[in-house]
C-alpha positions as a printed Julia matrix, in Angstrom:
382×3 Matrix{Float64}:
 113.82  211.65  139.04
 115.3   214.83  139.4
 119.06  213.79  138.24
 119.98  215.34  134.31
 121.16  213.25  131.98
 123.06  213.69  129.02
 123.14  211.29  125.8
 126.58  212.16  124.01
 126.31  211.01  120.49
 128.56  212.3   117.36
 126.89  209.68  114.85
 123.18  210.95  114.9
 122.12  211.05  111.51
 125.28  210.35  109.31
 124.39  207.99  106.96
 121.76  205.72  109.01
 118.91  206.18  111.26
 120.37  205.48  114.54
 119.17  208.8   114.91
 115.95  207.85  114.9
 116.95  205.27  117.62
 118.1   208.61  119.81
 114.95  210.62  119.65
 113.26  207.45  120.26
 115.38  207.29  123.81
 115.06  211.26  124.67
 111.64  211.48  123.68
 111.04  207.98  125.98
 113.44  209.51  128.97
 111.15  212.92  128.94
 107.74  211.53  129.26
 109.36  209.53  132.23
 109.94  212.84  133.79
 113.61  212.58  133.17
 115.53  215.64  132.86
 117.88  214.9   129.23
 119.77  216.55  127.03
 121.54  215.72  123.7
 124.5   216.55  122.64
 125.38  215.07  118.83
 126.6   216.45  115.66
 125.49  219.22  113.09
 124.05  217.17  110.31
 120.95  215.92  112.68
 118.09  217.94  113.21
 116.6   219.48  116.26
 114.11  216.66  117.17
 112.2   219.63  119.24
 110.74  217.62  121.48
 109.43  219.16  124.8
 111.61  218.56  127.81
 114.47  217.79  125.54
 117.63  220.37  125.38
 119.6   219.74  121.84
 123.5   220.74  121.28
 125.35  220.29  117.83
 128.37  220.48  119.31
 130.48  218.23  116.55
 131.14  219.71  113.7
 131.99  219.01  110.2
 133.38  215.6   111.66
 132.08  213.22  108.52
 133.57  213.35  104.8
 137.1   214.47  105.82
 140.05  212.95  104.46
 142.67  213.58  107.06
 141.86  211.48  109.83
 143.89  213.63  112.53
 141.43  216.87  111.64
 138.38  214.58  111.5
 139.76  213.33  115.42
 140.77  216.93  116.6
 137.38  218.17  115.52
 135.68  215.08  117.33
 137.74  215.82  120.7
 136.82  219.24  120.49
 133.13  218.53  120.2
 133.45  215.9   123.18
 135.11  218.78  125.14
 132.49  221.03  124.6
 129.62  218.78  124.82
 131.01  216.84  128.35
 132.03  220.12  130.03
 128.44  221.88  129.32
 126.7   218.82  130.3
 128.62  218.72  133.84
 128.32  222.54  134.03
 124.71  222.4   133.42
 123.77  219.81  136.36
 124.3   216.42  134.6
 125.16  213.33  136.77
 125.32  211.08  134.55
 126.89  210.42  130.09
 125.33  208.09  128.49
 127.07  206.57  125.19
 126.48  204.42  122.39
 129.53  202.24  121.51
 130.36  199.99  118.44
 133.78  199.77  119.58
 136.37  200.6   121.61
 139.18  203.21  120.03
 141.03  205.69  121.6
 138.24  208.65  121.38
 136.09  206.34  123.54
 138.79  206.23  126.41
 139.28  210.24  126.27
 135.53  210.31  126.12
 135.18  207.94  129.26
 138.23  209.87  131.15
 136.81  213.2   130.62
 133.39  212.35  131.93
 135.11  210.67  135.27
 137.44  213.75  135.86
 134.5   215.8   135.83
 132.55  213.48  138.69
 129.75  212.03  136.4
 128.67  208.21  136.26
 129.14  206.89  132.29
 126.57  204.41  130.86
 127.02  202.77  127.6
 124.43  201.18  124.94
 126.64  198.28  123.41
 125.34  197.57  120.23
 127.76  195.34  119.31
 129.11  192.81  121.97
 132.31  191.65  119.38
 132.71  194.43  117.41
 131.51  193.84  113.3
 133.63  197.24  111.99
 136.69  195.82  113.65
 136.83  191.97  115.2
 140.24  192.83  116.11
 139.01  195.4   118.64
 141.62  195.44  121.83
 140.06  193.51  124.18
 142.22  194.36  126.84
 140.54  198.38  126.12
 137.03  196.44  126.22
 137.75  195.34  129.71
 139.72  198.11  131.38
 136.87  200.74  129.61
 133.64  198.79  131.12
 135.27  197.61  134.41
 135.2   201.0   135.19
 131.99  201.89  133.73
 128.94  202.88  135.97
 126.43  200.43  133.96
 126.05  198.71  130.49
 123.1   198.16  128.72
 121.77  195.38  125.85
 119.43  195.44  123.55
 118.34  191.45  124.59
 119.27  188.46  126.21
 121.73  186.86  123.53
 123.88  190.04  123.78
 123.62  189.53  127.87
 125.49  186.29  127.0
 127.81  187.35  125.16
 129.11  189.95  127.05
 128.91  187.34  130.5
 131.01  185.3   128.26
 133.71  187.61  127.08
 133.79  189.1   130.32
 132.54  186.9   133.31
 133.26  189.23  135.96
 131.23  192.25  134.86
 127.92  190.54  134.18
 126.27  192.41  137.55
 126.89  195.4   135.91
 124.6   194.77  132.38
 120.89  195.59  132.57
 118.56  194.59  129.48
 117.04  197.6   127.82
 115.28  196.34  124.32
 115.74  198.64  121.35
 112.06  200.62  120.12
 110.18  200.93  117.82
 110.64  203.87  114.46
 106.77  204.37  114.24
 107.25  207.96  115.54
 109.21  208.77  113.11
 107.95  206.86  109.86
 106.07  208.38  107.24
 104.72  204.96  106.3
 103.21  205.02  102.23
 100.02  203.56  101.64
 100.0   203.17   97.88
 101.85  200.12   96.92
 100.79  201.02   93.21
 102.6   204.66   93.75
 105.67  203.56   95.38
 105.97  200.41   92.58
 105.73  202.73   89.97
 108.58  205.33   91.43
 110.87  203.05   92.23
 111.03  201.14   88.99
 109.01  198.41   90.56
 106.43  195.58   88.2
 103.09  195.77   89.75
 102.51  192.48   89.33
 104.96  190.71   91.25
 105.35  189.16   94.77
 108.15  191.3    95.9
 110.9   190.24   98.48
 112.93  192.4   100.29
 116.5   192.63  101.5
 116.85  196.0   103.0
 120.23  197.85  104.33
 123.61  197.54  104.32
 125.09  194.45  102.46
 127.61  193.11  104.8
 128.77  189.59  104.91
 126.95  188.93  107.72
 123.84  189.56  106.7
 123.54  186.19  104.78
 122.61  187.4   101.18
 124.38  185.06   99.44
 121.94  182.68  101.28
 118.71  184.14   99.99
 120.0   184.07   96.61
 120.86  180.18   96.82
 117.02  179.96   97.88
 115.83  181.88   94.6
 116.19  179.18   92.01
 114.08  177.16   94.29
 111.66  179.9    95.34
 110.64  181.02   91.68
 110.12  177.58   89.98
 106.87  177.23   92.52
 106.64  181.11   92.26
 107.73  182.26   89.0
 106.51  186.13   89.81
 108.55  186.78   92.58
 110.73  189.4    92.75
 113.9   190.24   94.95
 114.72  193.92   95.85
 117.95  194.41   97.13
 118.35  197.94   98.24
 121.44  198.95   99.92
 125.11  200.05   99.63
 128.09  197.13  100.02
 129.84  197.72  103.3
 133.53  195.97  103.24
 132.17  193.49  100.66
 132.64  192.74   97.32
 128.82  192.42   95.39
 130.9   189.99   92.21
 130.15  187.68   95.1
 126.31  188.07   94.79
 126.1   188.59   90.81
 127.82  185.48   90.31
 125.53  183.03   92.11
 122.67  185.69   90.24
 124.24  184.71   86.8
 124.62  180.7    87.59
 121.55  180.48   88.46
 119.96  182.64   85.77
 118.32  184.41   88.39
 118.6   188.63   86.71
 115.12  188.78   85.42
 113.92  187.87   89.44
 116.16  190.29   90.91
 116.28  193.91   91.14
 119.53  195.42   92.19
 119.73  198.91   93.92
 123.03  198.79   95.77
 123.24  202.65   96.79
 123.11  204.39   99.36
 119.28  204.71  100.23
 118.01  208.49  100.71
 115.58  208.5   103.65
 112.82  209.97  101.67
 112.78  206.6    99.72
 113.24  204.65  101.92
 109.43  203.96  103.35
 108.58  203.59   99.07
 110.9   200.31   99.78
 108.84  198.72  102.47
 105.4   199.76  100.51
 106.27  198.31   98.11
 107.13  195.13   99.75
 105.02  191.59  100.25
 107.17  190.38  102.62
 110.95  191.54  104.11
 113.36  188.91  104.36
 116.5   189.22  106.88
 118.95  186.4   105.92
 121.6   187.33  108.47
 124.35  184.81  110.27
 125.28  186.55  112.73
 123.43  189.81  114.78
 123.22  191.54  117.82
 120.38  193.66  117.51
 118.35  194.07  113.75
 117.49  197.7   112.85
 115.65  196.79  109.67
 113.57  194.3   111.94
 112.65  196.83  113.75
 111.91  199.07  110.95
 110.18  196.63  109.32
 108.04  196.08  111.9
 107.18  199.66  112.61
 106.29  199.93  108.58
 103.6   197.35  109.16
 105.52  194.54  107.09
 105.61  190.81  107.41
 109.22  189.41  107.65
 110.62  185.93  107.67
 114.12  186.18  109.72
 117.17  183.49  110.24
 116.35  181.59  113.59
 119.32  184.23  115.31
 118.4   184.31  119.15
 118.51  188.31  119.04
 115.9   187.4   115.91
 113.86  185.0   117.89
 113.22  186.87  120.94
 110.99  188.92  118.93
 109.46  187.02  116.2
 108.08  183.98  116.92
 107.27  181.72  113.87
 103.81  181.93  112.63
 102.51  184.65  115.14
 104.19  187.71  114.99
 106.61  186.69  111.75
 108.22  183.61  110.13
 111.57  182.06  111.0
 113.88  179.33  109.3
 117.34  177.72  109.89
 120.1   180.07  109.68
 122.46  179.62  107.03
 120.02  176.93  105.19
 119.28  178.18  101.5
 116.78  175.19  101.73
 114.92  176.0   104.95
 114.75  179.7   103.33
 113.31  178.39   99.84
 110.68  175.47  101.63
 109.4   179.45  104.19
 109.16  181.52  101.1
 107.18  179.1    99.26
 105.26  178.2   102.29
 104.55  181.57  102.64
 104.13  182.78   99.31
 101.19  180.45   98.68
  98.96  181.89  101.52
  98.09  185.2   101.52
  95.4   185.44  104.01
  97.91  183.97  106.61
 100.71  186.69  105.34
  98.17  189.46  105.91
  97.29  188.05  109.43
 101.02  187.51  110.48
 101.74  190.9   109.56
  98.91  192.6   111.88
 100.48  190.67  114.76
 104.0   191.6   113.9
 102.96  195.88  113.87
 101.01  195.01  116.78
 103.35  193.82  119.13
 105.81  196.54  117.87
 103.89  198.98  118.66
 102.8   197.86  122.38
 105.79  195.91  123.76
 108.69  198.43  121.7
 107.19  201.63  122.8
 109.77  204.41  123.57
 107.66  205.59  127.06
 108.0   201.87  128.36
 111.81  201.46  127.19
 112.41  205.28  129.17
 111.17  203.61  131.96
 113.45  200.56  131.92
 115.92  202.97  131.11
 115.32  205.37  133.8
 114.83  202.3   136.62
 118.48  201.6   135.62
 120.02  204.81  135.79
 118.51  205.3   139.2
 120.29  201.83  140.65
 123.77  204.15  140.16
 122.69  207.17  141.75
């Protein structure tokens, strides 16, 4: 495939690892013998990979209290990263999108006036940073996009639902794996002992971003439960409250006299902690309601950790229950407490789960076999 393509980006690395997820796609896109280049902001790092051309063109966009300098700066990075792509041979942009705002259109309009097809990653089908997303914007902005791509069937349905007369235009493009890019630790003992952790406990995860969504309340209503049968369990809850309000959490912590099983680290996670998290970790547990597309599944999976996961299609089409992971009824503090206890009292079968689960995230969410999905798809709009 001799066509260039450009992945236009201004997230990258602020505060997350989706840019992890766009090495991932470059690095995938190269070994396919796609030409690509990346154009993101100045706070992520040269990946270096071979094949791979880098631009920073967004500056200072994040930590800025005026909002119009923060959207000058980010029109001014799109200018200069759109018109080098299409001056350096590009045919088609390819975006990620959360939502729909304004910057997306002039982002979408630039690219067209300058003759080049426009792809975008949806990572959320109904937008979780703003529900009341124009819809009308949604429609008019992917109508006239080349091709849209999901991360799995569920979000396929979604987006056939919301809008029935577009659905030719979605391909299926899973999201990989972070093994590249994990340093994963090997001394549980180590990483216990940095981050504050008892050594002898059974410890539980909840990893990332505490978002009403994500179902923690849930977990904690399966605690009570979960420690009279295991009394040295442990939760870790490591992550920063997004648009939430954590008296929510403490208060079913204090009724059920829960504090001495629970140990609270709601920050902001700095990456070189983050893989003394998963060592440390029996088992991870994602509690969500509602997802499109897991990161910390993912991540999990790449760190070589068993997880138990809410029975969430987007969860289910890659865990199945008892061979690559464990699954339970979504939104049931009972189904979660009957898995964890289940669980808890068989380690052999938690060590032999948790093979399967690095396994298959390793084989079928490998970044060369996702760039060749990825390139398949570009080609069908050349």
């Amino acid at each position: 495939m001799k066509s260039r393509i450009a992945i236009i980006d201004s997230l990258g690395a602020h505060g997350s690892s989706h840019h992890f997820y766009l090495f991932g796609q470059v690095k995938g896109l190269s070994e396919c013998g796609v030409h690509v280049s990346l154009y993101t902001n100045n706070v992520t790092e040269n990946p270096n990979y071979n094949g791979v051309n880098f631009y920073s063109f967004y500056k200072n966009l994040f930590g800025r209290r005026s909002k119009i300098l923060a959207g000058i700066r980010y029109i001014f990075g799109s200018i200069c990263s759109v018109v080098h792509a299409r001056f350096s041979g590009v045919k088609i942009c390819h975006y990620h999108l959360f939502h729909v705002n304004i910057l997306v259109l002039f982002d979408f309009i630039l690219s067209k006036i300058l003759g080049m097809k426009v792809v975008y990653t949806i990572h959320d089908i109904v937008s979780f940073e703003n529900e009341k997303s124009n819809k009308k914007w949604n429609k008019w902005l992917y109508k006239r996009a080349d091709k849209i791509l999901t991360h799995n069937h569920f979000s396929e349905k979604i987006f056939s639902e919301n809008y029935t007369d577009l659905k030719n235009k979605i391909d299926i493009i899973p999201h990989g794996n972070y093994v590249p890019f994990l340093e994963a630790k090997t001394d549980k003992s180590f990483s216990r002992t940095y981050l504050s952790i008892p050594q002898d406990k059974k410890v539980l995860l909840f990893f990332g971003m505490i978002k009403k969504v994500k179902g923690l309340e849930v977990l904690l209503q399966s605690l009570r439960n979960v420690i009279d049968q295991n009394p040295d369990s442990l939760l870790v809850i490591a992550g920063r409250v997004w648009k939430n309000d954590f008296s929510l959490y403490q208060k079913i912590i204090d009724e059920n006299n829960l504090s001495n099983h629970c140990l609270i680290h709601d920050k902001f996670i700095p990456h070189d902690d983050v893989g003394h998290y998963y060592a440390s970790a029996d088992l991870i547990v994602l509690p969500y309601k509602r997802i499109y597309q897991s990161g910390v599944l993912m991540m999990s999976l790449s760190y070589e950790k068993a997880v138990l996961v809410s029975d969430l299609p987007p969860h289910t089409e890659v865990i199945v229950d008892k061979e690559t992971g464990f699954v339970f009824k979504t939104e049931s503090p009972k189904s979660l407490s009957e898995k964890l206890n289940s669980i808890l009292s068989d380690v052999d079968n938690l060590e032999k789960i948790r093979k399967k689960g690095a396994e298959l995230i390793k084989t079928k969410y490998d970044w060369t076999e996702i760039g060749i999905l990825t390139k398949k798809s570009y080609q069908s709009i050349l």
